[in-house]
C-alpha positions as CSV (number, residue, x, y, z in Angstrom):
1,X,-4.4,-28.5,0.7
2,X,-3.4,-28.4,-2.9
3,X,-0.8,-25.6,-2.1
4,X,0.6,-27.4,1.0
5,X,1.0,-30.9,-1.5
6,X,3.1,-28.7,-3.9
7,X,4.8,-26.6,-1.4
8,X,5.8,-30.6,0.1
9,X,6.4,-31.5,-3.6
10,X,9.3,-28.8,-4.1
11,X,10.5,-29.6,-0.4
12,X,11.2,-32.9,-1.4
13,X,8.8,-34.2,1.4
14,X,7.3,-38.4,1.4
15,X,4.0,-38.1,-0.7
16,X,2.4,-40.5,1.6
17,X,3.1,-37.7,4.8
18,X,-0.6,-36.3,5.3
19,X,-0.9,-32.9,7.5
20,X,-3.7,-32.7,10.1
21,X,-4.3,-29.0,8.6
22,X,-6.5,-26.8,10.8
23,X,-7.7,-23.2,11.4
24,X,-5.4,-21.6,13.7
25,X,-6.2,-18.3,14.0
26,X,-9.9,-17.9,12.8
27,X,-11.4,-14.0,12.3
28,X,-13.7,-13.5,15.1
29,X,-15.9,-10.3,16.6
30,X,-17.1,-10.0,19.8
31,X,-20.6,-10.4,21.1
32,X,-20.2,-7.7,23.3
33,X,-18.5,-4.6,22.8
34,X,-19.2,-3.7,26.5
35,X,-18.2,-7.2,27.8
36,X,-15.0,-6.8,25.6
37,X,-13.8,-2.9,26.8
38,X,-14.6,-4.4,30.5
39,X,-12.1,-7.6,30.6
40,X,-9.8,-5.5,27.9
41,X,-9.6,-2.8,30.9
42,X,-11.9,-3.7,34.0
43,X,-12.6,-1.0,36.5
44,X,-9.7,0.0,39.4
45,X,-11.8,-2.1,42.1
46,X,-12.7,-5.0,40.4
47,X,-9.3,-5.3,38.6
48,X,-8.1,-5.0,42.7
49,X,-10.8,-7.2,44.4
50,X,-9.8,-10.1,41.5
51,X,-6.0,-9.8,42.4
52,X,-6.8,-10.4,46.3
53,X,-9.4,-13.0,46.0
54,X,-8.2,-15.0,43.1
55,X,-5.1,-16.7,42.0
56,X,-3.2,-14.8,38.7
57,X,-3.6,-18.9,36.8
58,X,-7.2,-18.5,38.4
59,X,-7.6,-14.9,36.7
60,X,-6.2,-15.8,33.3
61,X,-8.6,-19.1,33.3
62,X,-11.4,-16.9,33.8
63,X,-10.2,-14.0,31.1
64,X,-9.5,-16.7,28.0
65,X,-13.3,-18.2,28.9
66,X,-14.6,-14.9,29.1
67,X,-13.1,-14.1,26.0
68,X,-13.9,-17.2,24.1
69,X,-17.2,-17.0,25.4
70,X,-17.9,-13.2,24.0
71,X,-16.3,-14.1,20.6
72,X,-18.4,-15.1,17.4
73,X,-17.1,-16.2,14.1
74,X,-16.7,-13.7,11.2
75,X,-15.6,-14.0,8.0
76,X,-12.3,-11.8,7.2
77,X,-12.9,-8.5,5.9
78,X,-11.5,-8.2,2.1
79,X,-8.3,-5.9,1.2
80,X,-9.1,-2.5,-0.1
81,X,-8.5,-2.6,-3.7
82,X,-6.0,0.3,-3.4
83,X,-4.0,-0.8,-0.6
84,X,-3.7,-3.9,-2.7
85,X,-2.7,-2.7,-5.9
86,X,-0.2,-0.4,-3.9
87,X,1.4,-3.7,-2.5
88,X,1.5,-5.2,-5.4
89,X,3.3,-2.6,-7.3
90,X,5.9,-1.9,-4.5
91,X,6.5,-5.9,-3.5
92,X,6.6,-6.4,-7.6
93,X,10.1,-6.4,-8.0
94,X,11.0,-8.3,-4.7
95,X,8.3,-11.2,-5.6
96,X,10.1,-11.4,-9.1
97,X,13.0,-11.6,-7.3
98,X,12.1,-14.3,-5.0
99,X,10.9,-15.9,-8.4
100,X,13.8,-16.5,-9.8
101,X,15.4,-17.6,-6.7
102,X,13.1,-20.7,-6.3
103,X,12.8,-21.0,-9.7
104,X,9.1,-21.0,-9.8
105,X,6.7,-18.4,-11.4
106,X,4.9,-16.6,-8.4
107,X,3.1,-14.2,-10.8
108,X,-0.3,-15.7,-8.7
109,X,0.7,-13.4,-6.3
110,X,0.5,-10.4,-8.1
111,X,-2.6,-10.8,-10.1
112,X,-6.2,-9.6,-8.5
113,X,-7.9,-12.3,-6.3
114,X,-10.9,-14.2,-7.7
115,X,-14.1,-12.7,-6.5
């Protein structure tokens, strides 16, 4: 919230505009590994039965509720510490670039999270 505020803050946006600000794309894993390969690529006569019997908006209905259904939250697996200090090193001299562009220090983005 306090990044959006100042992100609005340099946009020039009304203090008083509030965000509804939500999880969008949340990590998830599935229940069911089996239940997952299946709808992710169901057998030749079940895939063939489905499109004769059932309607293709009927089919997708069924697949997103089968697949919200098998999902569970998870929490997002942290960077390797390599990849990440490769990234920062290559994308240094483009994030100092962007820097002095907006005329902000973005040095946050090159320093190691907080554990």
């Amino acid at each position: 919230a306090a990044s959006v505020a100042a992100t609005f803050r340099f946009l020039g946006v009304d203090d008083a505009f509030r965000p509804r600000l939500e999880v969008k794309n949340p990590a998830k894993a599935s229940r069911s590994r089996l239940a997952q390969r299946l709808m992710a690529s169901p057998p030749g006569w079940a895939r063939g039965a489905a499109r004769r019997i059932l309607p293709k908006n009927t089919r997708k209905g069924i697949y997103r509720t089968a697949t919200r259904l098998n999902a569970r939250p998870q929490d997002r697996a942290t960077m390797d510490p390599q990849l990440r200090a490769r990234l920062v090193e290559d994308l240094r001299p483009e994030v100092e670039r962007l820097s002095g562009m907006v005329g902000r220090d973005l040095g946050l983005w090159l320093q190691e999270p907080a554990a």
